[in-house]
C-alpha positions as CSV (number, residue, x, y, z in Angstrom):
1,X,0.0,0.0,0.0
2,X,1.2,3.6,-0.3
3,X,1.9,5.4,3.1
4,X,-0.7,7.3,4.6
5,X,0.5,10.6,6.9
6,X,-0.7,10.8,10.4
7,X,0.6,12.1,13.6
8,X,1.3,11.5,17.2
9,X,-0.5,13.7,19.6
10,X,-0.9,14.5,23.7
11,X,-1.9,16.9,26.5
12,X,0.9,18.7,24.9
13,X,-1.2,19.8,22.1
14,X,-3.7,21.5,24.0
15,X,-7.2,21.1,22.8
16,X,-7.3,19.9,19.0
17,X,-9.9,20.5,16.9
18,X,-10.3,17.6,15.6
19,X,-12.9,17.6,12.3
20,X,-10.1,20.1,10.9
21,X,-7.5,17.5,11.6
22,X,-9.6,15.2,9.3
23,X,-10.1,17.5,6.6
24,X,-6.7,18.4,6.2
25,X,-6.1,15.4,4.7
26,X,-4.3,13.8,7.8
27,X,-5.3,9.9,7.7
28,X,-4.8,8.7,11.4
29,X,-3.3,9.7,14.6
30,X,-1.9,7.8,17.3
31,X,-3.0,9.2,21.1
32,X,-1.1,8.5,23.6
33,X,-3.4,7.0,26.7
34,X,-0.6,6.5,29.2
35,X,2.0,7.1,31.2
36,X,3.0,3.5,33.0
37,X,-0.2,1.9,33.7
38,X,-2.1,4.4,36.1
39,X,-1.7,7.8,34.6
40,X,-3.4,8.2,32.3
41,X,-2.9,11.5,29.9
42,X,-5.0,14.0,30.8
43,X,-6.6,14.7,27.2
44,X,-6.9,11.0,26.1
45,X,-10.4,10.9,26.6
46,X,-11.3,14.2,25.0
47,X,-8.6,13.3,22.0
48,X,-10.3,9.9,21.5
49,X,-13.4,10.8,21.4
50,X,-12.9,13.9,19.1
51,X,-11.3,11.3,16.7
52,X,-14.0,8.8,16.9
53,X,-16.7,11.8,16.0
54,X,-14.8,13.2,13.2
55,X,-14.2,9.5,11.6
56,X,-10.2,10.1,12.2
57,X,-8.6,6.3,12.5
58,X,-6.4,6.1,15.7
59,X,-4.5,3.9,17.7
60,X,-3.1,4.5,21.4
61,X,0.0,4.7,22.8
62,X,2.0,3.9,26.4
63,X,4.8,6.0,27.7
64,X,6.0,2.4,29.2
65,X,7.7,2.8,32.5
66,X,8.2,-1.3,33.2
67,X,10.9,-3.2,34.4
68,X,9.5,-6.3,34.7
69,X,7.0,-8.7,32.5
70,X,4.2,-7.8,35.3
71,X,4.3,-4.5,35.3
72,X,4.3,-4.5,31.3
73,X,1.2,-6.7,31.6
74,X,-0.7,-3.9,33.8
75,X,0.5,-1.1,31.7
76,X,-0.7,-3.8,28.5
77,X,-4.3,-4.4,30.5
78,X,-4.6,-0.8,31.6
79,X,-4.5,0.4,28.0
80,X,-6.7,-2.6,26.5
81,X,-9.4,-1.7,29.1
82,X,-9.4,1.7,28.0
83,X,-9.2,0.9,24.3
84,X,-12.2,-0.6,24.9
85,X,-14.9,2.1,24.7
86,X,-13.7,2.7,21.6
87,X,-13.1,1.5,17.7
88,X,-9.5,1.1,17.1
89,X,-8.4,0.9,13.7
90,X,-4.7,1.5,14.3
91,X,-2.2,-0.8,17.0
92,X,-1.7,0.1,20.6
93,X,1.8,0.8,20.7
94,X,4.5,0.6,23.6
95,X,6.6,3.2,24.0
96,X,10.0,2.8,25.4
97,X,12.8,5.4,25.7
98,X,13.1,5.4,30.0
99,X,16.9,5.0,31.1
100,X,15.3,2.3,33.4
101,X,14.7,-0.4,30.6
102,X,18.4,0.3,29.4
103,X,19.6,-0.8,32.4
104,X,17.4,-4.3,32.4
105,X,19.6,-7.1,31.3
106,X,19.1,-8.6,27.4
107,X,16.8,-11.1,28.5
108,X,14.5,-8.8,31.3
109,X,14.3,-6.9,28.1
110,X,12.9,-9.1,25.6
111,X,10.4,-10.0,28.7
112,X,8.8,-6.9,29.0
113,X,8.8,-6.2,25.4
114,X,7.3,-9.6,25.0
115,X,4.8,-9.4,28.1
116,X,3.1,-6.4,26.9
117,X,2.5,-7.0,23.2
118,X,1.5,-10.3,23.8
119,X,-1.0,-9.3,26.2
120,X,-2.4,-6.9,23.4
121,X,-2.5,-9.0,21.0
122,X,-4.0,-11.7,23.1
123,X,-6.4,-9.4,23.6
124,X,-7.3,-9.2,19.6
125,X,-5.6,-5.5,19.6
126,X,-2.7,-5.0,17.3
127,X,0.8,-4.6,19.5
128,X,3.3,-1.8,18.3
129,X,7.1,-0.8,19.5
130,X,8.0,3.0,19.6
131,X,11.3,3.8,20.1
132,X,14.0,5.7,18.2
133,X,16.7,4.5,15.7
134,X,19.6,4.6,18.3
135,X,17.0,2.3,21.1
136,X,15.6,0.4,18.2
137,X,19.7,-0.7,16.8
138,X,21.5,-0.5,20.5
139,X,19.2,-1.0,23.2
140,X,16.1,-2.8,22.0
141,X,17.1,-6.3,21.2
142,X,16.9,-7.6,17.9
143,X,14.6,-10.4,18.9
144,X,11.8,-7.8,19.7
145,X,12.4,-5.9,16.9
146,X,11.6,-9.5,14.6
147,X,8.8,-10.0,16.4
148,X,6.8,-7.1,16.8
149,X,6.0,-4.4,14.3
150,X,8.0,-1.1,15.0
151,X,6.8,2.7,14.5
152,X,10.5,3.9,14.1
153,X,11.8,7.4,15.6
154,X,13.7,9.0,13.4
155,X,13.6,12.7,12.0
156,X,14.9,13.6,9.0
157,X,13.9,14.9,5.4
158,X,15.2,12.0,3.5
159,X,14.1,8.3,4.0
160,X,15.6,6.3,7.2
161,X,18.8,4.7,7.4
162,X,17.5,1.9,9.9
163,X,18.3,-1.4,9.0
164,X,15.1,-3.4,9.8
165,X,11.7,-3.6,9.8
166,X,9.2,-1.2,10.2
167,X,5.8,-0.1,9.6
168,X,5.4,3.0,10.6
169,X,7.6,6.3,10.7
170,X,7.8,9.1,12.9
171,X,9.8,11.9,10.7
172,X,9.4,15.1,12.6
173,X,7.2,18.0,13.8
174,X,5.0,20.2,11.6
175,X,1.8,22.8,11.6
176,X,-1.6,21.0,11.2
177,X,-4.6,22.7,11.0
178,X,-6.8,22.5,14.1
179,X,-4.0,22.2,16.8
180,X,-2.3,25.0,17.8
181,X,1.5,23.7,18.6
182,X,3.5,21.8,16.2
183,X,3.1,17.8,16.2
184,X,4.9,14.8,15.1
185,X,4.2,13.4,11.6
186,X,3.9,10.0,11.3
187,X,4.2,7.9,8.0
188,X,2.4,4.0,7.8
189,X,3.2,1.8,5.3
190,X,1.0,-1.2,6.4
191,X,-3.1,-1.3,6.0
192,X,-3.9,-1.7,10.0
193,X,-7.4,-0.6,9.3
194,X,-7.8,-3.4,6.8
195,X,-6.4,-5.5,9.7
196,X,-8.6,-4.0,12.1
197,X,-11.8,-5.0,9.9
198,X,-11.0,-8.2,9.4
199,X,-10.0,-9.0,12.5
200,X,-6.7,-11.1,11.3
201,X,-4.5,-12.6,13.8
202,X,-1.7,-9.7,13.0
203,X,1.2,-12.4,12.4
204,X,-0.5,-13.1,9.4
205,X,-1.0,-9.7,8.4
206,X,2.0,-9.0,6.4
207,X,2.7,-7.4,3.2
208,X,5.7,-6.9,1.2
209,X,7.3,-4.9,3.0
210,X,7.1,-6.9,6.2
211,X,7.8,-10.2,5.0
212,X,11.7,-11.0,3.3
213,X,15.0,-13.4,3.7
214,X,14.8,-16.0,5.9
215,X,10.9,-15.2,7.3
216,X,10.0,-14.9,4.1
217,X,11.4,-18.4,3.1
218,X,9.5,-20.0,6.4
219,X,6.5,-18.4,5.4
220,X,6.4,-19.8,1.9
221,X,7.2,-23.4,3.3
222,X,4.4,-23.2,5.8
223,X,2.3,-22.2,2.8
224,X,3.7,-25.6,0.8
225,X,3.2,-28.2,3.1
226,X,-0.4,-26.4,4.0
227,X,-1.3,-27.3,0.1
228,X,-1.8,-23.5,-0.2
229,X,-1.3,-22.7,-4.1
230,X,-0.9,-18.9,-5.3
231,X,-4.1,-17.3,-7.1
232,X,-3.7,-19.1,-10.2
233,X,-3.5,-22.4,-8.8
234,X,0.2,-23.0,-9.1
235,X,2.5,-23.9,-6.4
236,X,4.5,-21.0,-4.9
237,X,8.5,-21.0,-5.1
238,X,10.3,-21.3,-1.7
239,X,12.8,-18.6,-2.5
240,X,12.6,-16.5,-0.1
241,X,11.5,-13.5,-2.3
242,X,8.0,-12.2,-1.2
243,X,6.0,-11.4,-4.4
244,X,2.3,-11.5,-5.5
245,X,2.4,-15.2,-5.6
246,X,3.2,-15.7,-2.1
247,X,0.8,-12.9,-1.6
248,X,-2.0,-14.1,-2.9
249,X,-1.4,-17.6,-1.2
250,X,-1.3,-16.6,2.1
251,X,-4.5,-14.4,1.5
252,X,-6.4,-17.6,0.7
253,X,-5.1,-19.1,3.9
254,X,-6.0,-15.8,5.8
255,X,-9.9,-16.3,4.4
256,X,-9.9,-19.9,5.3
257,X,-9.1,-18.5,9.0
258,X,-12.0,-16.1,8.8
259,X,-14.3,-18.9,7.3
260,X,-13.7,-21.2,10.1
């Protein structure tokens, strides 16, 4: 899919008109709910609910402040139970950039990363990892960053230099109409929405760029020895290349799911 512009948005920003944000051509926002699992940002509600009435997709987002895989399930529950008085169409998205989770060892840190998207997506939310490009290389281990989708930090003009996956870019600040400071621009390259409304399981929800190398070749054996043939009825080529073949195979597994 092409990228679709949104932006990030807190107390911060004041009160935000929110029908103007729509009509300016902006396509989602993500709001940020929490700070840890007990505050929650003062103008959440009021910027939820101003989305929801102005048809603005949105996800949700949590300033996470846990060292543990307990306290990233609260902060995961807390944000699911207030996710639910509304339609999300966009993930719910763990923020980490405290100084407390670099000092977790490697392993505390995949648990927490692990504890509170799982959680989400058990849930039948879509889990997200924030961070910037510096976390997301250095501090943020690599096996989270497989995992999980990633909404990448990074501001610049040109496109980013990071070296793995992501669906989602947050590229700087800049005016919008109907909020009165300057907010951070977001790009996504993946169709949560579409997601969203068919309620897929998200590790199946993968597009080209998602899906490559060596998770690309998995995914195309899984399809093999599942008899799943690409849209023409031929069998797909395990080569590890992630085209409209392999595409249109794993879409015909992803509406058997919804059948059953």
């Amino acid at each position: 899919m092409d990228a679709v512009k949104g932006i990030d948005v807190s107390r911060y920003q004041g009160i935000i008109d929110w029908q103007a944000v729509a009509d300016s051509g902006i396509s989602f926002a993500m709001i940020k709910a929490l700070q840890g699992a007990s505050a929650i940002d003062k103008r959440f509600l009021e910027n939820a609910e101003g989305a929801s009435k102005a048809g603005l997709p949105f996800g949700i987002y949590v300033y996470s402040k846990a060292s543990s895989e307990e306290e990233a399930t609260a902060e995961a529950q807390a944000a699911l139970e207030l996710a639910a008085d509304f339609s999300l169409a966009y993930p719910i998205a763990m923020d980490i950039e405290g100084e407390h989770y670099r000092l977790l060892t490697k392993e505390k840190r995949i648990e927490v990363v692990d504890a509170f998207c799982s959680a989400v997506k058990a849930a039948g939310q879509m889990p997200l990892l924030y961070s910037n490009k510096d976390w997301l290389t250095n501090v943020i281990p690599e096996e989270c960053t497989e995992k999980w989708d990633v909404w990448l930090a990074q501001w610049r003009k040109t496109a980013p230099d990071y070296q793995r996956a992501y669906t989602m870019w947050q590229y700087g600040k800049a005016q919008v109409s109907g909020i009165s400071t300057k907010v951070d621009m977001d790009l996504c390259y993946f169709d949560y929405p579409a997601a969203a409304a068919k309620n897929v399981p998200l590790h199946f929800a993968v597009t080209t760029p998602r899906i490559k190398g060596e998770a690309a070749l998995k995914m195309q054996l899984a399809l093999i020895a599942a008899n799943y043939k690409d849209a023409n009825g031929d069998p797909i080529i395990p080569d590890g290349v992630w085209g409209m073949k392999s595409q249109s195979a794993l879409d015909k597994l992803v509406n058997a799911q919804k059948e059953n």
